[in-house]
C-alpha positions in Angstrom: 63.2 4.6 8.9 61.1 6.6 10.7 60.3 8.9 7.3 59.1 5.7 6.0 57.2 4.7 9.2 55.0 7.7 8.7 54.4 7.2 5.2 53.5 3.5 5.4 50.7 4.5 8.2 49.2 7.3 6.4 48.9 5.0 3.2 47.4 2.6 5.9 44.9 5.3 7.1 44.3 6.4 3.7 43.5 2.6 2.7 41.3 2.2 6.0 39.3 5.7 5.0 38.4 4.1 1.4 36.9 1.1 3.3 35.1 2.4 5.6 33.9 5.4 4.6 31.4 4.5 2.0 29.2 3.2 4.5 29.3 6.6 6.7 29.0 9.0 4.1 25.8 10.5 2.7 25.0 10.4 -0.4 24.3 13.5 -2.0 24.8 12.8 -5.5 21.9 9.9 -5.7 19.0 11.1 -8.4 16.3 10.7 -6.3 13.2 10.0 -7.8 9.7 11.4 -6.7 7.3 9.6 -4.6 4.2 9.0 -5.8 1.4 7.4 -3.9 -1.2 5.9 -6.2 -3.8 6.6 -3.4 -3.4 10.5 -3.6 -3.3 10.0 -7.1 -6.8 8.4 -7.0 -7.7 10.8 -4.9 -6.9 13.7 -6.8 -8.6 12.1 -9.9 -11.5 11.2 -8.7 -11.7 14.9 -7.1 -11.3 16.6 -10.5 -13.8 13.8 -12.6 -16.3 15.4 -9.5 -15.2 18.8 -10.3 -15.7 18.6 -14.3 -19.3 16.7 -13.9 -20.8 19.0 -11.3 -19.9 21.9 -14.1 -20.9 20.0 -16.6 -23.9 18.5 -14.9 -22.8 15.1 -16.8 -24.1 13.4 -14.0 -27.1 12.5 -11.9 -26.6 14.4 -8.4 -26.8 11.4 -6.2 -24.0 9.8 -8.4 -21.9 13.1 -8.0 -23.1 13.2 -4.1 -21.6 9.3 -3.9 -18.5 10.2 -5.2 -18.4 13.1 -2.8 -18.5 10.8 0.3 -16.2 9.1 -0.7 -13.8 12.0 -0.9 -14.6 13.0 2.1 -14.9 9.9 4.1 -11.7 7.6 3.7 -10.6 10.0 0.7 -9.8 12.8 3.8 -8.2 10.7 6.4 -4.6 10.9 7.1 -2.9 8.5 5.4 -5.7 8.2 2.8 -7.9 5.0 3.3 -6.6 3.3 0.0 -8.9 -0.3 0.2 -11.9 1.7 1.5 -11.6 4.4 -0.7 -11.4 2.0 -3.8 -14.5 0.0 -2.6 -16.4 3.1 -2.2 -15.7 4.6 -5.9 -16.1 0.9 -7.7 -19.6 0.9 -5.5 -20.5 4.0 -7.0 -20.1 2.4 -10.2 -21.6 -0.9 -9.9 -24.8 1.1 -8.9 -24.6 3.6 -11.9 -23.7 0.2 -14.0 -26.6 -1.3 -12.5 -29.5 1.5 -13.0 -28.1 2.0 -16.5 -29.0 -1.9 -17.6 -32.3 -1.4 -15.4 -33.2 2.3 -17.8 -32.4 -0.3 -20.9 -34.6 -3.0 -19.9 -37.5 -0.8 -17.7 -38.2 2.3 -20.9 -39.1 -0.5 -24.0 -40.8 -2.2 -21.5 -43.0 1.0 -20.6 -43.6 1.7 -24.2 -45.1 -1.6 -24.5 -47.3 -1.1 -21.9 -48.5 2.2 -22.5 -49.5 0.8 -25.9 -51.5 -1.5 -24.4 -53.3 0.6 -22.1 -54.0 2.8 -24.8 -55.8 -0.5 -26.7 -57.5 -1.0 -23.3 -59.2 2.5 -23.4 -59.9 2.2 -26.7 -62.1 -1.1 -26.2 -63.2 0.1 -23.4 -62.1 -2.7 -21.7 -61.9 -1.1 -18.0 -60.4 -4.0 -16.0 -57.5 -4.4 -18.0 -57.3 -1.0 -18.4 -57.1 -0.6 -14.8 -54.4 -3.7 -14.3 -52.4 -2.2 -17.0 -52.0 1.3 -15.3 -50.4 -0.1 -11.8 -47.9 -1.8 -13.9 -47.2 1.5 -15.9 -46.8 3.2 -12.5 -44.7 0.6 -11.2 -42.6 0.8 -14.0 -42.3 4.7 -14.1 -41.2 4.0 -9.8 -38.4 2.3 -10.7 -37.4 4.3 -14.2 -37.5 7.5 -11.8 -35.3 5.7 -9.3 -32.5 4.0 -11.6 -32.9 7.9 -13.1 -31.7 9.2 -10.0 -28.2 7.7 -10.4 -27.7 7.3 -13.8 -29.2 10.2 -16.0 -26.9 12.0 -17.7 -23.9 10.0 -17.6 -22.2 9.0 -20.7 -21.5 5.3 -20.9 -17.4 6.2 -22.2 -17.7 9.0 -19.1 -18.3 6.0 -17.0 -15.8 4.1 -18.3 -13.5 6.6 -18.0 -13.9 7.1 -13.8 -13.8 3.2 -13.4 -10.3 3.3 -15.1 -9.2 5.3 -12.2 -9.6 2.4 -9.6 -10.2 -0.6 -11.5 -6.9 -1.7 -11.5 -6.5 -1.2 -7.6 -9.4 -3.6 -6.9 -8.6 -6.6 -4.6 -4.5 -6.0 -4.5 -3.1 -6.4 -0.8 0.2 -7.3 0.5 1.3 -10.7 1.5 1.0 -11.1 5.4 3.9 -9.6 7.3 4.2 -6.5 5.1 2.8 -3.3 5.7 0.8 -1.9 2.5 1.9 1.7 2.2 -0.2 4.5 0.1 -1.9 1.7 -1.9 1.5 1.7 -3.7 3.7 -0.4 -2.7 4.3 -3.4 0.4 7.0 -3.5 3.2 8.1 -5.8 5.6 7.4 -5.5 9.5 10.7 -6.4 10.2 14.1 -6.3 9.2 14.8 -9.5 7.0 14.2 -12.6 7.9 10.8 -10.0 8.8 10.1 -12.4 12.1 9.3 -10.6 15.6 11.3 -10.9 18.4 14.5 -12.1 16.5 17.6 -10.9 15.5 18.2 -9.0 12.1 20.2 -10.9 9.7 23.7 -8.9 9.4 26.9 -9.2 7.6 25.3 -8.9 4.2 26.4 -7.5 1.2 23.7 -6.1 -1.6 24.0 -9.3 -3.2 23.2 -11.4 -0.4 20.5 -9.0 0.4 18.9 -9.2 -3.2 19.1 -12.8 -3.1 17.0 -13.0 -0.1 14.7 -10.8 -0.9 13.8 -12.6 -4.2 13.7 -15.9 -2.8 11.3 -14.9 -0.7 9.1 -13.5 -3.6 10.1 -9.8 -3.0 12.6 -7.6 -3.9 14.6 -4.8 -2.4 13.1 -1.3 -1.6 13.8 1.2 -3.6 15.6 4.4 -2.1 12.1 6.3 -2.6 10.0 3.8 -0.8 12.2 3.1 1.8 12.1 6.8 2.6 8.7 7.3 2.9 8.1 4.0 5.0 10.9 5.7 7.6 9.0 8.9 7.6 5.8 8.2 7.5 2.8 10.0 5.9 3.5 13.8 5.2 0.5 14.6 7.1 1.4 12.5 10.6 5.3 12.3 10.6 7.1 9.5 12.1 8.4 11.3 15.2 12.0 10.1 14.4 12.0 13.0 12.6 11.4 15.2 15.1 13.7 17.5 17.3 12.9 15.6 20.6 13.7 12.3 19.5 16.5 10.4 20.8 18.4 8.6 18.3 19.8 6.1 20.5 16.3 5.2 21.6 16.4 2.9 18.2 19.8 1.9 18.6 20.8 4.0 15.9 24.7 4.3 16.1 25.0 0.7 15.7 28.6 1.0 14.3 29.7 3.4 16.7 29.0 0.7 19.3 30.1 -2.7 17.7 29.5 -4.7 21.0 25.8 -3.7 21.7 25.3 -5.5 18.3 21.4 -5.5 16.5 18.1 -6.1 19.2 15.3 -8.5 18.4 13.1 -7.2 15.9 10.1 -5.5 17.3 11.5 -5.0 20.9 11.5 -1.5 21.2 7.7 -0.2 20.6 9.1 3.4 20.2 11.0 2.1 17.0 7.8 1.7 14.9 6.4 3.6 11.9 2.8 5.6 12.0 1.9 2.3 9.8 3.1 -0.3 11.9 6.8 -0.7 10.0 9.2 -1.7 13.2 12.9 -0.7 13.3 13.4 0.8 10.1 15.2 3.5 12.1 18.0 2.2 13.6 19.0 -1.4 14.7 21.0 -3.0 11.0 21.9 -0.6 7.8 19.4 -1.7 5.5 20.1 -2.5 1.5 18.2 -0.4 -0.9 18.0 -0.9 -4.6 18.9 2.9 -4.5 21.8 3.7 -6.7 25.0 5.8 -5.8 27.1 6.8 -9.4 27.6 3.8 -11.2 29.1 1.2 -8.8 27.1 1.8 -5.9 23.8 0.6 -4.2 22.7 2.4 -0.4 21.9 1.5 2.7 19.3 3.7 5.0 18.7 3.5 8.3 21.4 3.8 10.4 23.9 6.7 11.7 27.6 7.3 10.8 30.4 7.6 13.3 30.1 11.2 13.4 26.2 11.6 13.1 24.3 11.7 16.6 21.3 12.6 15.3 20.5 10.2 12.6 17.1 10.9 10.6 14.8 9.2 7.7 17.2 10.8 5.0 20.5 9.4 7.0 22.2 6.9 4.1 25.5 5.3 3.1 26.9 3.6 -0.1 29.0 0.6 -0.7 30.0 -2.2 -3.4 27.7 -4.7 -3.7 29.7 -7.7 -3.3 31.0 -5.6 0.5 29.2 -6.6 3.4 29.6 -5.8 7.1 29.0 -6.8 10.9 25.9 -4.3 11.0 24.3 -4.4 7.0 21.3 -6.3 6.8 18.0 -5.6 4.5 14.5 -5.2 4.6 12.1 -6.5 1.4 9.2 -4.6 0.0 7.1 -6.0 -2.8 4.5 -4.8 -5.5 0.6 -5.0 -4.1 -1.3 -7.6 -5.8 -4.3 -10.1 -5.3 -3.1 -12.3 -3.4 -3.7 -16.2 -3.6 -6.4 -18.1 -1.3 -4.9 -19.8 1.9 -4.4 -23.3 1.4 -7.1 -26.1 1.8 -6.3 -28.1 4.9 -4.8 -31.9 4.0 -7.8 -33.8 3.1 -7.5 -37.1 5.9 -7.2 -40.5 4.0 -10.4 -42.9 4.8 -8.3 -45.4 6.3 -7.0 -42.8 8.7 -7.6 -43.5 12.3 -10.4 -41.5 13.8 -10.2 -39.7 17.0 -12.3 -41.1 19.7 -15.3 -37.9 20.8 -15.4 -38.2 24.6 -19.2 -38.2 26.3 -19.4 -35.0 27.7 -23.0 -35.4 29.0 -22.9 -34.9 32.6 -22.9 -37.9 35.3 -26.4 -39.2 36.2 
């Protein structure tokens, strides 16, 4: 009996290990794939379309001196100023754009002129003459100036630096979502993403997925939800720093099954450089991320034997498994995002609201 007491509870354990283990173990054979922000990218493009027209001289200077600034104002900042640094290269363009139709309109209409005045002198007719040199001076002002930003440039060269932000232009994130390296959109919070309430928990990938795409979004990729943990490589999230105390986000949630998940948002010291709140710590949170073939991740939280938890902390389950401390956080694709609604329209037979006198008491 007692031979087959000890095998039945090891056959328990061993049972109880296969269950619980996938979500404490990390998950070293995920292919991850590489992070690319489309706001260094730009950056970097935009730097070497500089680089080859200031060799080349393809370009007027004070078009090359534009795109300059603009490297070097929200092109420099850390993380790099994505929306600004957009607006700035596409106003670049719409000027060059701009002093390129003027040159087409402003040079036949100075060869007409000059034709004329040369009539003029011809006839000696002085007054005209005279008329028609101010306009042939005005004319030459403004060819000089629309020359100062556009000589040189090619029209396909043009093209060809407006193809590097075009498609960038006006895309945003819905409200309540962070937007991240011009390249992708998180959520705030945890899901349902609302301040000051509790993370949903006890879901399973599915559930998670679900939620996420009823709501418009879909689930973060392993990839992005890394780099919203961590932050911009040039100002780390400090969670990823020696001093840090893990348990300052409640980290080791299933370690301590009682304390259960806090509010969204309550603890200040739980927020990203960009404003993303408790994606350290608090609920495991369902990535799209895969793990072999039957697997999808979780991030964010710390295993039973892990007391200092970081960005690259993950576990792996089913996805039909859920538990008492897996939830999920939704990140969506920047776009242009719809006008707000018109207010309701009141019908005419509507009843009016009386305006009180407020004139002051004689």
């Amino acid at each position: 009996m007692k031979l087959l007491s000890h095998f039945s509870l090891s056959i328990l354990l061993s049972a109880l290990t296969l269950v619980f283990l996938p979500f404490f173990s990390e998950c070293a054979e995920i292919e991850r794939q590489e992070y690319r922000s489309a706001a260094d990218l730009l950056r970097d493009e935009a730097a070497e379309f500089l680089s080859e027209i200031e060799v080349s001289k393809a370009a007027a200077p004070m078009f090359r001196e534009k795109i300059r600034a603009a490297l070097e104002g929200p092109g420099s900042v850390c993380p790099v100023d994505f929306d600004a640094l957009v607006t700035s290269l596409d106003a670049t363009a719409s000027e060059v754009s701009a002093a390129m139709t003027e040159l087409k309109k402003l040079r036949p209409e100075r060869d007409r002129i000059a034709l004329l005045l040369a009539e003029a002198e011809n006839k000696s007719q002085t007054a005209s003459a005279e008329r028609l040199k101010l306009r042939l001076e005005s004319i030459d002002e403004k060819i000089s100036a629309a020359d100062a930003m556009a000589a040189e440039i090619l029209p396909e060269s043009l093209a060809t630096f407006i193809s590097m932000f075009d498609r960038h232009k006006g895309i945003s994130c819905p409200e309540g979502m962070i937007f991240i390296d011009g390249t992708f959109c998180a959520d705030i919070h945890e899901t349902p993403n609302k301040s000051g309430e509790k993370p949903a928990v006890g879901l399973s990938w599915a559930d998670a997925a679900r939620i996420c795409k009823e709501a418009g979004k879909r689930l973060c990729e392993g990839e992005e939800w890394s780099r919203a943990c961590s932050g911009p490589a040039c100002a780390p999230n400090k969670i990823n720093m020696p001093a840090f105390s893990a348990m300052a986000c409640n980290a080791a949630l299933n370690m301590t099954p009682a304390v259960g998940v806090y509010p969204s948002g309550s603890r200040p010291e739980c927020v990203s450089p960009e404003g993303v709140a408790d994606i350290f710590g608090n609920a495991w949170e369902w990535t799209n991320e895969d793990y072999k073939e039957r697997y999808k991740t979780l991030r964010g939280g710390s295993g039973n034997t892990d007391t200092t938890p970081t960005c690259e902390n993950n576990g792996w389950g089913l996805p039909g498994t859920a538990r008492s401390y897996s939830g999920a956080r939704c990140c969506a694709d920047p776009a242009v995002q719809p006008p707000p609604s018109p207010a309701p329209e009141q019908p005419a037979d509507a009843p009016q609201t009386e305006t009180k006198n407020t004139q002051p008491l004689e």
